[in-house]
C-alpha positions as CSV (number, residue, x, y, z in Angstrom):
1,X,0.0,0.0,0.0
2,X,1.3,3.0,-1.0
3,X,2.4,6.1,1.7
4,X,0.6,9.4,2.1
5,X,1.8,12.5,1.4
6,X,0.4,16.0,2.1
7,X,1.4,18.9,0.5
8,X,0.4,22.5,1.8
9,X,1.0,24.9,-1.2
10,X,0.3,24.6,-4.9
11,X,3.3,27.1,-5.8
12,X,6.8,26.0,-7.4
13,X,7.7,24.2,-4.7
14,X,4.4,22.2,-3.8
15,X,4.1,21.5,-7.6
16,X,7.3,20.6,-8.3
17,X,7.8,18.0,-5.1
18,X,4.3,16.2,-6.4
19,X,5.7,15.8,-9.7
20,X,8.7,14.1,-8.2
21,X,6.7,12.0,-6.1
22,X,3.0,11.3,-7.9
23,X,4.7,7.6,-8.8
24,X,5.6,6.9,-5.8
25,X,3.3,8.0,-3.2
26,X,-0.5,8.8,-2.8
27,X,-0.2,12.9,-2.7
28,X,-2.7,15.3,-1.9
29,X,-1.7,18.8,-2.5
30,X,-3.9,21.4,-0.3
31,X,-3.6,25.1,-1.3
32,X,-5.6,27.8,0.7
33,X,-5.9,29.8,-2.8
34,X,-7.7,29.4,-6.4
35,X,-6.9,27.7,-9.5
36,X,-4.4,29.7,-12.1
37,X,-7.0,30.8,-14.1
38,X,-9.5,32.2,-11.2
39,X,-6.9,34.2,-10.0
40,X,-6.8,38.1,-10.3
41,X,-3.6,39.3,-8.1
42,X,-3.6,37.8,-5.3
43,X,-0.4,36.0,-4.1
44,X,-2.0,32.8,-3.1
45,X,-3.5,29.8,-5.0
46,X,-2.2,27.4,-7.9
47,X,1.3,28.4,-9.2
48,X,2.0,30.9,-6.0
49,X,3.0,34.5,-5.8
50,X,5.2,33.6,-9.7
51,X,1.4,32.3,-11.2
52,X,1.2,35.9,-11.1
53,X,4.4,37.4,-12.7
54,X,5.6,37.6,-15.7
55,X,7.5,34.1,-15.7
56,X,11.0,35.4,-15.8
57,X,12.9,32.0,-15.1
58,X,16.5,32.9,-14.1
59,X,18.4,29.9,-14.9
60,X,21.3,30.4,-12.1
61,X,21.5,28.3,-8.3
62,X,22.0,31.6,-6.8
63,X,19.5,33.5,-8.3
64,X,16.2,33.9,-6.6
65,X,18.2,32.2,-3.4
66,X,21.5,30.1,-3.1
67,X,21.1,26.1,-3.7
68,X,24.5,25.8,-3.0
69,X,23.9,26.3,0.8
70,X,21.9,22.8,0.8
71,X,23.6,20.7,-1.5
72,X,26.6,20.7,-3.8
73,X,27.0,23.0,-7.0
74,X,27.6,20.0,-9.3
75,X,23.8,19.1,-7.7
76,X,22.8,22.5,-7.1
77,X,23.0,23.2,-11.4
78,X,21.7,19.4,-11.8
79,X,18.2,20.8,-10.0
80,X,18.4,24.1,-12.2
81,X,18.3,22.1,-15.2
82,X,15.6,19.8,-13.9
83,X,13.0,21.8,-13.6
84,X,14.1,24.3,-16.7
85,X,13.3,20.6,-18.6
86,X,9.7,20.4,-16.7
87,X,9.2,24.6,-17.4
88,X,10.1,23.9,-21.3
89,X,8.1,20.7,-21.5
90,X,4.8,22.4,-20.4
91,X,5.6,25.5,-22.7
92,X,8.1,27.3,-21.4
93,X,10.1,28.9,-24.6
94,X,13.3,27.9,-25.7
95,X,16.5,29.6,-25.5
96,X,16.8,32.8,-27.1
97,X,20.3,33.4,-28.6
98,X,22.2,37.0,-27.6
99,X,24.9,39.3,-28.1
100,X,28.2,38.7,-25.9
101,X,28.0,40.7,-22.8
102,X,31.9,41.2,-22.3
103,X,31.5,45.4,-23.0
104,X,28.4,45.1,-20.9
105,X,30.8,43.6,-18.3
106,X,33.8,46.3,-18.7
107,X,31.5,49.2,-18.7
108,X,29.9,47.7,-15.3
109,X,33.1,46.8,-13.7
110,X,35.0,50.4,-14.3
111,X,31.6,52.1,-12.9
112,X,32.1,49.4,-9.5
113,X,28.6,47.1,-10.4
114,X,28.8,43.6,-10.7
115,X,26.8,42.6,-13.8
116,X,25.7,38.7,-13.8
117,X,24.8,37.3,-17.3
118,X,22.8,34.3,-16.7
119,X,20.8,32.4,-19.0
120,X,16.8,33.1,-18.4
121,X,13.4,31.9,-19.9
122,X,10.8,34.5,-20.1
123,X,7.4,33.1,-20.2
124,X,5.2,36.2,-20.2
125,X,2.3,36.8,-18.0
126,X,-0.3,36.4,-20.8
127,X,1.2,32.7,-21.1
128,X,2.3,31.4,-17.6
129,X,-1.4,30.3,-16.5
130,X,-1.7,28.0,-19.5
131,X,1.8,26.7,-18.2
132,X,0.8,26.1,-14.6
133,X,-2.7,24.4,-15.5
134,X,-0.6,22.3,-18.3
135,X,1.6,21.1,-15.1
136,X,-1.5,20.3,-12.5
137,X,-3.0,18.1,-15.6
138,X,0.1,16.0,-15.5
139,X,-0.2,16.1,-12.0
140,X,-4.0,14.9,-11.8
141,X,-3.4,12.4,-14.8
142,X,-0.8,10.9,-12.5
143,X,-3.3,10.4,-9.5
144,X,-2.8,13.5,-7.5
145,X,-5.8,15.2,-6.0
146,X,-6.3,18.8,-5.3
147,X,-8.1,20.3,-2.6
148,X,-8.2,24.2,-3.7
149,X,-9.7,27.2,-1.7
150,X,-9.2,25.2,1.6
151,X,-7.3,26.2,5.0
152,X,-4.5,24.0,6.8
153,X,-5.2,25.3,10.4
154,X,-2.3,22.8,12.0
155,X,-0.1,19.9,11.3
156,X,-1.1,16.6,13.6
157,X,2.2,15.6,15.6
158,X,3.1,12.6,17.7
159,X,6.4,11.8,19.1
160,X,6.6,8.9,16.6
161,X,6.7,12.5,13.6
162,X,3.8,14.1,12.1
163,X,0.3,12.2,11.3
164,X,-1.2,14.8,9.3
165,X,-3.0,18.3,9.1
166,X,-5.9,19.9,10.6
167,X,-8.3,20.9,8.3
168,X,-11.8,23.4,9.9
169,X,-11.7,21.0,12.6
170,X,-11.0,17.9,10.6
171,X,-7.9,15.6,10.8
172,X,-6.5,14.2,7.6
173,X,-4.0,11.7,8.1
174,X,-0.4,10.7,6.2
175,X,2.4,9.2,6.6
176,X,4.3,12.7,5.8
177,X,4.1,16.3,5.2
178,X,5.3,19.3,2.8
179,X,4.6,22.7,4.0
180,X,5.1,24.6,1.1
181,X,3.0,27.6,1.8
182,X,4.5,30.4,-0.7
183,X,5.8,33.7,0.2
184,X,2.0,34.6,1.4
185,X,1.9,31.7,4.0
186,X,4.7,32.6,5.4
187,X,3.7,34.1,8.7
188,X,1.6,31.1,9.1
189,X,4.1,28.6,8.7
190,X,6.6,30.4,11.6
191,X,3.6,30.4,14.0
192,X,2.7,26.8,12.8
193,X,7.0,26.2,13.8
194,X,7.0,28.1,16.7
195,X,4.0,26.1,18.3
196,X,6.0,22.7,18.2
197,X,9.1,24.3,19.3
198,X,11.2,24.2,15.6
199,X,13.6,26.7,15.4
200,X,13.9,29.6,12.9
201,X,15.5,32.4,12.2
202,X,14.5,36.3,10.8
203,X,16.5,36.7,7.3
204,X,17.3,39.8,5.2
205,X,14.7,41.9,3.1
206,X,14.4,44.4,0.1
207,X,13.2,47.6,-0.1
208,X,13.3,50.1,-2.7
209,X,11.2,51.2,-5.6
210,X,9.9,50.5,-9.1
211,X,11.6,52.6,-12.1
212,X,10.5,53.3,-15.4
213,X,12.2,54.6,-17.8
214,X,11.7,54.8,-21.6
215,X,12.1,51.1,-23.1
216,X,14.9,52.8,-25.9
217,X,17.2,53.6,-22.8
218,X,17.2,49.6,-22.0
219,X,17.3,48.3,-25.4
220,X,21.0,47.3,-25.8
221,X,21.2,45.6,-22.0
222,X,18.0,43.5,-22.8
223,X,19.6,42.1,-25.8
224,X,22.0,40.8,-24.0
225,X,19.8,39.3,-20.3
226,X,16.3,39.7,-20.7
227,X,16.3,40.3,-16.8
228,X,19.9,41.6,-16.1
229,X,21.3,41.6,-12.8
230,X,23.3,44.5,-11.6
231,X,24.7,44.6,-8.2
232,X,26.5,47.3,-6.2
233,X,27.7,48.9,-3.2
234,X,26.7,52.2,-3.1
235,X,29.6,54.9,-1.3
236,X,27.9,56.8,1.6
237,X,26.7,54.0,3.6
238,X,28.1,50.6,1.9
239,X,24.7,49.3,1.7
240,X,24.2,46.4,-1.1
241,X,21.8,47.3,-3.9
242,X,20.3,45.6,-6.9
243,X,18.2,45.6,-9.5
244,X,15.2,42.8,-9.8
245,X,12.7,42.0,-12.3
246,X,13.6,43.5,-14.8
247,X,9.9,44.4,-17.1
248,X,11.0,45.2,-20.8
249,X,8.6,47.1,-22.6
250,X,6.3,46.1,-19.6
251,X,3.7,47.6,-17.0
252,X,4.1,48.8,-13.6
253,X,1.3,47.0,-11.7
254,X,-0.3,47.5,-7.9
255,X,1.0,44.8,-5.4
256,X,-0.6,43.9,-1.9
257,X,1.6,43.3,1.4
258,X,-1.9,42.8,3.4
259,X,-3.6,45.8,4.3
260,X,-0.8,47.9,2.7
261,X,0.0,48.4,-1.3
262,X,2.9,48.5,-2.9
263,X,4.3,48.0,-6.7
264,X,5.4,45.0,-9.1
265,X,6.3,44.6,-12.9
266,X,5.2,42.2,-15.7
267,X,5.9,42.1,-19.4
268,X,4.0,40.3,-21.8
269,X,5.4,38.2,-24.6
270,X,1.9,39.8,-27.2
271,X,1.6,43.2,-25.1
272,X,4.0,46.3,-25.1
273,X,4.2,49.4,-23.6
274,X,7.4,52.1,-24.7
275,X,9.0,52.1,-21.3
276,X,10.9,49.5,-19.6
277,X,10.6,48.8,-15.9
278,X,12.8,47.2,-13.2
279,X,12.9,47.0,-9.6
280,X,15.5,48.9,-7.2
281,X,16.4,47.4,-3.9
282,X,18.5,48.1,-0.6
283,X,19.1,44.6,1.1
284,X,17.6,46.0,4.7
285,X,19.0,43.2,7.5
286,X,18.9,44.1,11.6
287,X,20.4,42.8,14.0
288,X,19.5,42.6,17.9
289,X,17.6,44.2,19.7
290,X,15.5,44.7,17.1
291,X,15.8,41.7,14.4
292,X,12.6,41.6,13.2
293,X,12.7,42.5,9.4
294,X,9.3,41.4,8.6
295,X,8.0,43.8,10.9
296,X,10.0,46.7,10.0
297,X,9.5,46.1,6.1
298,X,5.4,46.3,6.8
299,X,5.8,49.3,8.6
300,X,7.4,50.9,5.6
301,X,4.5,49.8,3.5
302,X,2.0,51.0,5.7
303,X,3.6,54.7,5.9
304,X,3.4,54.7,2.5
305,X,0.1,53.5,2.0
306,X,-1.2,56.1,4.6
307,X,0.8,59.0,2.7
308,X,-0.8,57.7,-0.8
309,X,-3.9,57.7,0.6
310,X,-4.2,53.8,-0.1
311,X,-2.3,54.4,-3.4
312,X,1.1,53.8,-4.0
313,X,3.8,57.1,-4.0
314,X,5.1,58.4,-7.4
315,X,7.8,60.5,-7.8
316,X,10.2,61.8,-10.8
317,X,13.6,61.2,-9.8
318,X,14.6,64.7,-10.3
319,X,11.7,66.1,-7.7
320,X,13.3,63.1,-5.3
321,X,16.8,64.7,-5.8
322,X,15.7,68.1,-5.1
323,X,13.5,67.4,-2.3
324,X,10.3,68.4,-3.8
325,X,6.9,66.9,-4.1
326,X,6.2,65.3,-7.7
327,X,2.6,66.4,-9.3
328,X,0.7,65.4,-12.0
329,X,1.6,68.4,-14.1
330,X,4.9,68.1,-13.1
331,X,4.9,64.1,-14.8
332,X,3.1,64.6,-17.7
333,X,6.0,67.3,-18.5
334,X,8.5,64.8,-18.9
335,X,9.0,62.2,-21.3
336,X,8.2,59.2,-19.3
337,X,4.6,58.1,-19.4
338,X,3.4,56.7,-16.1
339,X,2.2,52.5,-16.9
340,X,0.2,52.9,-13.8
341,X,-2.2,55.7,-13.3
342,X,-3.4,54.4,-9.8
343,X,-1.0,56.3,-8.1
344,X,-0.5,59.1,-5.7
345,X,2.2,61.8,-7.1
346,X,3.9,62.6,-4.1
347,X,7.2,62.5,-2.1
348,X,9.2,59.0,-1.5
349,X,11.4,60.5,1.0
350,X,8.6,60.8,3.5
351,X,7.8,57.7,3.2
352,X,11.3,55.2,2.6
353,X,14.0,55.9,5.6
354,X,16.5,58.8,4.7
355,X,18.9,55.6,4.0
356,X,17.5,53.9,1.7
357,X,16.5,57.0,-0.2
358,X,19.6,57.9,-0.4
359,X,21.0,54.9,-1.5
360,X,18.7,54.7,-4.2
361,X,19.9,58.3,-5.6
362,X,23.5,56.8,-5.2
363,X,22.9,53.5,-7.0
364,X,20.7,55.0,-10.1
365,X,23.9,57.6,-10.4
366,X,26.0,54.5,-10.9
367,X,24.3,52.7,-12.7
368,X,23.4,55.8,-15.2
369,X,27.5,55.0,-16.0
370,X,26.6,51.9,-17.0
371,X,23.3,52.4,-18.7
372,X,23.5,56.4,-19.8
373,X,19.7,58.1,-19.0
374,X,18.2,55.4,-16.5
375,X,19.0,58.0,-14.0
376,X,17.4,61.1,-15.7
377,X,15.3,63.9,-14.1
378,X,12.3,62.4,-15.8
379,X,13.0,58.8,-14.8
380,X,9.7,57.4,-12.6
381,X,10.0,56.1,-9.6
382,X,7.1,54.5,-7.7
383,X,7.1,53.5,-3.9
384,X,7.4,51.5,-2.0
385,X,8.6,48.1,-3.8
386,X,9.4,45.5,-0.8
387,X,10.9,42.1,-1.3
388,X,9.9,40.0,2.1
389,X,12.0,37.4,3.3
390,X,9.8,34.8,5.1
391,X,12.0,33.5,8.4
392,X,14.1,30.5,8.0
393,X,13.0,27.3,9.7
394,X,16.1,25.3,10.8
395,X,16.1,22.3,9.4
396,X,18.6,18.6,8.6
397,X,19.3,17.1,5.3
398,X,16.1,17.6,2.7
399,X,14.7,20.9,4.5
400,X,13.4,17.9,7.0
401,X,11.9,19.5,10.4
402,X,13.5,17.9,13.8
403,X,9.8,17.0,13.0
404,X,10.5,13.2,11.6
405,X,8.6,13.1,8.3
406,X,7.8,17.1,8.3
407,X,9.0,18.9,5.9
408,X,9.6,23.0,4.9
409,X,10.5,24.4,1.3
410,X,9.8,27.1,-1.2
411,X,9.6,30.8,-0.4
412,X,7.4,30.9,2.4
413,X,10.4,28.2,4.6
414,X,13.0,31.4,3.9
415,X,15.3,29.0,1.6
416,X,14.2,30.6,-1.5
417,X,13.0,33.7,-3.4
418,X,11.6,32.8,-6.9
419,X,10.3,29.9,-9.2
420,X,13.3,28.4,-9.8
421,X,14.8,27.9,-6.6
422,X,11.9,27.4,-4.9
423,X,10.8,24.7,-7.3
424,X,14.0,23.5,-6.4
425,X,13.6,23.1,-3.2
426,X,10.4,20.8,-3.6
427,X,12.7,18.3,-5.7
428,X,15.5,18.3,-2.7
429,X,12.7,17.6,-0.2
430,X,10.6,15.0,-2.3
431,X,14.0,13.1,-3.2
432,X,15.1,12.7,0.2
433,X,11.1,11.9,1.5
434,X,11.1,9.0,-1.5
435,X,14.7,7.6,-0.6
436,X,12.2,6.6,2.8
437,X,9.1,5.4,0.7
């Protein structure tokens, strides 16, 4: 008789660990959410937070997180290319060819930014739901059930392991569990840890900002990496800053941290705008007493929401350097057409810490070395754009919880931050459950 496996998530990582075990196991995968395509934007349901991005798929072990802190690099590229295979099998596009990036690299290194060129899949946000429901056919086809639009309130334990989940009063027992919860079940899963006494730890976040520039002002880079990666220490402080996400001829687009709003990119692969977006972010991470970086990051996004008046801030970056409050008249002045018109013109600087503010200025002057106009008067900047780090739970060999047969992976576990990695992280876990089975 076959062993029972639960699954709590239907993002990357839930998806990707039933696809590794569907022949091996009887696996129910439970997501709190909706199907793909019932979906509007929020962050839970089938596919996770990425069912709802514009399926950039950076094909590096420490992009979107760092494989190589579990397993080997050898392994860590051997995952990578796993689930690239399952991506392009369910319609993911092949591999573009481009341009050599060695001047990309000089001109980066003499202006002191690291540039990464990776290789990268861009799906588009038009076709990543056909994707994601082409993935949970295979899944069903191979005997796994579904239980959408349905809340995990617990996870049964013994002292033998786990025996299950709690479902509105309702056990449902197996033999093992995946807690696989996303970036939006994240605060769930750490109170779910902290009742039966697993360890974790707060990690790092993002904060920063959403620009937009004109898409002629990208054009060379994107030839080149689709989504490049620039990274860089910026002089007054030493703080690290990157960009993230980068939207060619995309759409800036309203985002939700809970009761707070903040900002996101897509691109389309059928849909263009004339300006190119990207996000820019100062890696924020405290230390005692306060160490709390979920907390601070929500407070930022609830100033800002109160100073937008439930809008999210934008600002030209020439108002932000002079201190002044941006205005409509003042945007439709410059060159840059706003994507997103549900916005507050206002000042960032009231709402992001001097800091960070001030790193931003410093980073977009470097990186204007690099890529000449993205740091023009008229470049758009909207606030506040925060990458959360859920809090690491501490776990052995195959993200297993001291927990015998629990497990933790994806986003919402803290050991990864996108669809690759995270899907990653569901392979790791359901490898080292099946070497049990």
């Amino acid at each position: 008789m076959m062993k029972k496996v639960i699954i709590v998530g239907a993002g990357p990582a839930g998806l990707f660990a039933a696809l590794e075990l569907m022949d091996k196991a009887d696996v129910l995968v439970i997501e709190k959410g909706k199907n793909i395509d019932e979906r509007s934007n929020e962050i839970q349901g089938v596919g996770g937070a990425g069912g709802i991005s514009d399926g950039k798929l950076n094909l590096h072990p420490k992009i979107g997180g760092d494989l190589t802190e579990f397993v080997s690099e050898g392994k860590a590229y051997e995952l990578i290319d796993r689930v690239d295979e399952i991506f392009v099998k369910h319609g993911a596009p092949e591999e573009e060819e481009h341009p050599s990036a060695e001047e990309l690299l000089r001109r980066a290194a003499a202006s002191g930014i690291e540039f990464l060129p990776i290789k990268q899949r861009h799906i588009g946000s038009d076709k990543l739901p056909a994707l994601i429901n082409s993935i949970k056919r295979e899944l069903e086809k191979g005997g796994v059930k579904f239980l959408l639009q349905t809340i995990v309130e617990d996870v049964l334990v013994s002292d033998e392991g786990v025996e299950g989940v709690l479902i509105e009063k309702e056990k449902i027992r197996s033999d093992y569990v995946i807690l696989a919860p996303g970036r939006a079940g994240s605060p769930w899963l750490s109170s779910v840890m902290k009742k039966h006494g697993i360890p974790l730890k707060h990690m790092p976040i993002d904060v920063g900002v959403r620009v937009e520039v004109p898409s002629m002002i990208y054009e060379d880079v994107i030839e080149i990496n689709w989504d490049p990666k620039f990274r860089m220490r910026v002089p007054t402080h030493d703080d690290f800053v990157r960009t993230f996400c980068t939207s060619p001829y995309g759409f800036v687009v309203r985002d939700s941290y809970g009761d707070a709003v903040g900002v996101n990119g897509h691109s389309m692969r059928h849909k263009r705008s004339n300006n190119t977006n990207f996000a820019f972010l100062v890696r924020i991470d405290l230390t005692e007493p306060v160490e709390d970086t979920t907390a601070y990051g929500y407070s930022i996004a609830q100033l800002a929401t109160t100073i937008g008046g439930g809008n999210p801030l934008l600002q030209r970056l020439g108002d932000l350097r002079r201190g002044r409050r941006s205005t409509w008249d003042r945007i439709e002045r410059s060159y840059v057409a706003p994507t997103l018109r549900d916005v507050t013109p206002g000042d960032i600087s009231m709402a992001l810490p001097y800091r960070i503010v001030m790193d931003i200025i410093e980073g977009l002057n470097m990186l204007d070395h690099v890529i000449p106009g993205v740091a023009s008067d008229s470049t758009l900047l909207y606030a506040p754009e925060i990458k959360f780090s859920a809090m690491r739970i501490i776990t052995k060999d195959g993200f297993e919880t001291p927990i015998k047969g629990l497990y933790t992976v994806g986003d919402g576990a803290g050991v990864s931050r996108g669809m690759m990695c995270a899907a990653a992280t569901g392979l790791i876990a359901a490898e080292h459950l099946g070497a049990t089975l």
